[in-house]
C-alpha positions in Angstrom: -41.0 279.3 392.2 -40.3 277.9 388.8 -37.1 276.4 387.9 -36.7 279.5 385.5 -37.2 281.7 388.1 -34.5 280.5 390.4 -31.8 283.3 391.2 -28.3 282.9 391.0 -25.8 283.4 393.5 -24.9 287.4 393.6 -21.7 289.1 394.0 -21.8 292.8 395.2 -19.7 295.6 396.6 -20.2 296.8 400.1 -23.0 299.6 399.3 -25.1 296.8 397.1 -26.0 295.0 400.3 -29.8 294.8 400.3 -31.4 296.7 403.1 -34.1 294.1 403.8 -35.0 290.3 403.7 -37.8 289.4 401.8 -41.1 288.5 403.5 -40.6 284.4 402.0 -40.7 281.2 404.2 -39.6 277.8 402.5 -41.2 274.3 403.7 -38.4 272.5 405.3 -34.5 272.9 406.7 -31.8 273.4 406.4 -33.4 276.0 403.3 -32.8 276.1 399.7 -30.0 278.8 398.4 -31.6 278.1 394.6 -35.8 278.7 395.8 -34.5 282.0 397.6 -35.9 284.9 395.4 -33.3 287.7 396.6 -29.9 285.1 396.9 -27.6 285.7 399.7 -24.6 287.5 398.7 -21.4 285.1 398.7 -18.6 287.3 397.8 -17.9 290.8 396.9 -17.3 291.7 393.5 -14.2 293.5 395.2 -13.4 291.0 397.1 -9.6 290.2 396.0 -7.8 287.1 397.2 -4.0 286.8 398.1 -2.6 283.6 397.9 -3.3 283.2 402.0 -4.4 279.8 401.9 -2.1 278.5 399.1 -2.1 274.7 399.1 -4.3 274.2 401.6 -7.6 272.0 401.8 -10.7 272.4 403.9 -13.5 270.6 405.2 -16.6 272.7 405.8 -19.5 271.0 407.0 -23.4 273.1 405.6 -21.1 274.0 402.7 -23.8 274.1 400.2 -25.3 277.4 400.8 -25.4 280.6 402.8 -22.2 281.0 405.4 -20.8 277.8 404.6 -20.8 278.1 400.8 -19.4 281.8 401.3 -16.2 280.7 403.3 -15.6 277.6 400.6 -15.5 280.5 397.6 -13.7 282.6 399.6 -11.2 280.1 400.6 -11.0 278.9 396.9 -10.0 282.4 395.9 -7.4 282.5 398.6 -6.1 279.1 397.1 -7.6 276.6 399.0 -9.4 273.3 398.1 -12.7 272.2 399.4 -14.3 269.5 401.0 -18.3 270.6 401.4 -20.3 268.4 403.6 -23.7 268.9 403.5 -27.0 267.0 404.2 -29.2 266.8 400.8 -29.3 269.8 398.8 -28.0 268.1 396.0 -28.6 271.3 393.8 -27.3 274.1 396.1 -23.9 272.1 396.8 -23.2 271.1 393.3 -23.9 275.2 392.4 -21.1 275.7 395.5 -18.8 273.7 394.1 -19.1 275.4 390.7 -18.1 278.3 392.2 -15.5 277.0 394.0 -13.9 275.4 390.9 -14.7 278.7 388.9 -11.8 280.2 391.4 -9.8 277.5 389.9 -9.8 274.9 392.9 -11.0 271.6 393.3 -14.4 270.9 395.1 -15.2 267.5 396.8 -19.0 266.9 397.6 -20.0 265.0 400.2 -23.4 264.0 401.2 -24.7 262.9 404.7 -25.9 263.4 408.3 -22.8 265.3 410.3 -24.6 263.9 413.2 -23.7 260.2 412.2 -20.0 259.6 413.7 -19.2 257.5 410.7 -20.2 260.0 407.9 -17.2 262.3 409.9 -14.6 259.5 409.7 -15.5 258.7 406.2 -15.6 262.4 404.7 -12.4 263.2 406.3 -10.9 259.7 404.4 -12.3 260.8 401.6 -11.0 264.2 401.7 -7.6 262.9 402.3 -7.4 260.4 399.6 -8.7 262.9 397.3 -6.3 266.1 398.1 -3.4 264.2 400.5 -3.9 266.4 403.4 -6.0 268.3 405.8 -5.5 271.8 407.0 -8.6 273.7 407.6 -12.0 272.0 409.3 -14.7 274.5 409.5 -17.6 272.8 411.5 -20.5 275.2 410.2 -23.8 273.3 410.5 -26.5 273.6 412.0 -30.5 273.2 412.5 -33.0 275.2 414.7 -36.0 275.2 415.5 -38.0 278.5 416.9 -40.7 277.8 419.8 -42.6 279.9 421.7 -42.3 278.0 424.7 -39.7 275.5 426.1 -42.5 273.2 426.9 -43.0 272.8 423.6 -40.0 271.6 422.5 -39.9 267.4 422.0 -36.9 265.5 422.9 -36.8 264.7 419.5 -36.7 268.1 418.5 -34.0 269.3 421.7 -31.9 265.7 420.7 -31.9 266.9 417.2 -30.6 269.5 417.4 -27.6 268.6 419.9 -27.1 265.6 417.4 -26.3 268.6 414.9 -25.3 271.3 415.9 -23.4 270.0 419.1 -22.6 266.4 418.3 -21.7 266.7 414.3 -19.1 268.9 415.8 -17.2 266.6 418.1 -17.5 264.0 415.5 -15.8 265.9 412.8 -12.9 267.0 414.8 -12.5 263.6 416.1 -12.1 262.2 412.8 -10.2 264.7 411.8 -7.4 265.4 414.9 -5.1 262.3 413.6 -5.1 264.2 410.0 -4.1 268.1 411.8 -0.5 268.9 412.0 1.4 272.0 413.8 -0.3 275.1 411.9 -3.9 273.9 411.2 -7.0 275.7 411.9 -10.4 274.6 413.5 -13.3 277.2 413.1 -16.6 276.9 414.8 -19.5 278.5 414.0 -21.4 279.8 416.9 -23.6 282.3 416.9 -24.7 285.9 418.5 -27.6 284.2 420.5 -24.7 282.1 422.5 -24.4 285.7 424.3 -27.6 287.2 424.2 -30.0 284.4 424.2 -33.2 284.3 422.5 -37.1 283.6 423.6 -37.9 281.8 420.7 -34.4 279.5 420.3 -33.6 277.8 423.7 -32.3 274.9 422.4 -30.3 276.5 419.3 -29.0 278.9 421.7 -27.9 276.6 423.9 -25.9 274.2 421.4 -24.2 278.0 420.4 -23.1 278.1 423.7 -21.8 274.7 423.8 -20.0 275.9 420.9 -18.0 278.2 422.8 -17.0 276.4 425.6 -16.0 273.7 423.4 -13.9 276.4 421.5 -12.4 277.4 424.7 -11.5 274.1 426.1 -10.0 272.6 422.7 -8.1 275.6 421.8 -6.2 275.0 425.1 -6.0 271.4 424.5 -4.2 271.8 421.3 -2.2 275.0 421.8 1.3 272.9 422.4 0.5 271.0 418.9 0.5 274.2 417.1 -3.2 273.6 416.2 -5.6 277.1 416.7 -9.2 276.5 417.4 -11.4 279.6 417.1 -15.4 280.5 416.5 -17.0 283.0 414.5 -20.5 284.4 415.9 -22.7 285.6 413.3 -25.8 288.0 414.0 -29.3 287.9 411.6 -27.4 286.9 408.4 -29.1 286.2 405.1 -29.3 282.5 404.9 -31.7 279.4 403.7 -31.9 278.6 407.1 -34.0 282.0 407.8 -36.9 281.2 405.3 -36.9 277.4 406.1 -37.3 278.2 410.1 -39.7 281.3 410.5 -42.9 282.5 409.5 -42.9 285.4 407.1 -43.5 288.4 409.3 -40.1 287.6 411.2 -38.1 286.5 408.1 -39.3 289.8 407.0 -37.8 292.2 409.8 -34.6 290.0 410.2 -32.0 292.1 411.1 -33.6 295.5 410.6 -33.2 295.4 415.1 -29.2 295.5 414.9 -27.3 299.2 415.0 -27.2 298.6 410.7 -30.3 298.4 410.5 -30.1 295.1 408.1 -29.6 291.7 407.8 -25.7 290.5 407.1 -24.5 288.7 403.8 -22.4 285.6 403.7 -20.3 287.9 402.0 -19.3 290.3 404.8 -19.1 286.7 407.2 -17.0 284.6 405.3 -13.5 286.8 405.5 -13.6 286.3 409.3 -13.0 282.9 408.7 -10.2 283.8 405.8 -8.3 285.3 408.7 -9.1 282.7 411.0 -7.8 280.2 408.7 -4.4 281.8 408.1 -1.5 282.9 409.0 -2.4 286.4 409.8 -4.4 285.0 412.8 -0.8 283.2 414.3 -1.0 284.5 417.5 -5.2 284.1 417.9 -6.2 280.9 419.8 -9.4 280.4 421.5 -11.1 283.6 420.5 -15.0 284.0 419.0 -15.0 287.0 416.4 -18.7 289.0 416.3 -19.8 289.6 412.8 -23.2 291.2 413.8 -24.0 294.5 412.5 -23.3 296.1 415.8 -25.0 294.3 418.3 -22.9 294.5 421.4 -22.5 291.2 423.7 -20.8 290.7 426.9 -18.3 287.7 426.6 
């Protein structure tokens, strides 16, 4: 795709969701959001925001397209400023942060791997220096990589992706915890497959789970500090990640196996973390909300 070619980011209403995922594959993760030719939705054209995260500022980590840049414009229209951590999509994150500043907020970009403890401790410095205070971390990234068998996956490929998906996580909350006061909000990003499973992601799934239990376990933790820990499990949502990790034929029918009948949109993902990160979710600690066209899981 040429650079006049690229798409940009699209808002829509509910009943302008597309129906089906294009039949594209891109050459490397974590995906481009600006080489997608049908971009993911990242907030409703209806979508209106009320002040519920007024003075607030937020990390998210994979901020720079699909889910993550989704919940950084949709906390930007409820008032909040954003940190956006992301590895190297230099183009797709300064796009996000466009966005984010369009909804009148401020937008820090940071660049680096989530899986290096330092570039945790440094982000969350720089985060604080720039904006004074820390309310929201949203640990959102992730890599995986589909196999058909587990004997084919490396331990370079199974430490990989624990370094990120699993690891990046601690990291950030650790650097982070000295920065959370009474009222802060820690959101995970897990996934449908923590519940499920799938053949093809053994170790993805398993870092998802992970996810969980670590969701669990620190909500408790931090229940008497006032701090709320919580996870959001998406189903087959329209991301870079889905192009840059499948062949065509299954970015093609993603989603079209869930009750809708159609893959998700950042879009219809990223108020779950709106209410996750406010006060509306007071009395919610510990919890994993399932934003996944219908698919039912046993928890």
């Amino acid at each position: 795709m040429t650079s006049d070619q690229k798409h940009e980011p699209e808002t829509a209403a509910t009943q302008d969701m597309p129906e089906k995922a294009p039949a594209e594959t891109q050459s490397e993760q974590p995906g481009s959001e600006a080489e997608m030719s049908v971009a993911p939705v990242v907030v409703r054209d209806n979508y209106q925001g009320s002040g519920k995260l007024s003075g607030k500022v937020a990390i998210v980590t994979g901020g720079d397209s699909g889910i993550g840049r989704a919940v950084a414009v949709h906390f930007a229209r409820e008032g909040a400023d954003v940190a956006v951590l992301y590895l190297n999509e230099h183009e797709d994150a300064k796009a996000t942060a466009e966005m984010v500043e369009g909804e009148g907020r401020t937008c820090l970009i940071l660049a680096g791997d989530i899986g290096d403890p330092q570039f945790s401790i440094d982000a969350v410095q720089q985060t604080v220096t720039k904006f004074g205070r820390l309310d929201i971390v949203v640990n959102n990234a992730a890599e995986q990589h589909p196999q058909d068998s587990i004997t084919d996956i490396t331990p370079q490929q199974l430490q990989a992706t624990f370094r990120t998906n699993v690891f990046g996580m601690f990291y950030l909350t650790q650097a982070a915890m000295p920065r959370l006061k009474e009222g802060a909000s820690i959101i995970n990003t897990t996934s449908v497959t923590a519940y499920k499973g799938s053949p093809q992601l053994f170790d993805y799934s398993s870092t998802k789970g992970a996810q969980v239990a670590f969701t669990r376990s620190l909500s408790q933790a931090l229940a008497e500090q006032g701090i709320r820990v919580n996870a959001v499990a998406p189903g087959p949502i329209w991301t870079p990640l889905i192009p840059a990790t499948m062949d065509k034929e299954k970015v093609g029918e993603h989603g079209a196996n869930v009750p809708l009948k159609r893959p998700g949109q950042p879009a219809e993902v990223a108020p779950a973390y709106v209410y996750l990160a406010s006060e509306d979710s007071s009395y919610v600690t510990g919890q994993v909300m399932h934003v996944n066209g219908g698919e039912v899981v046993n928890e």
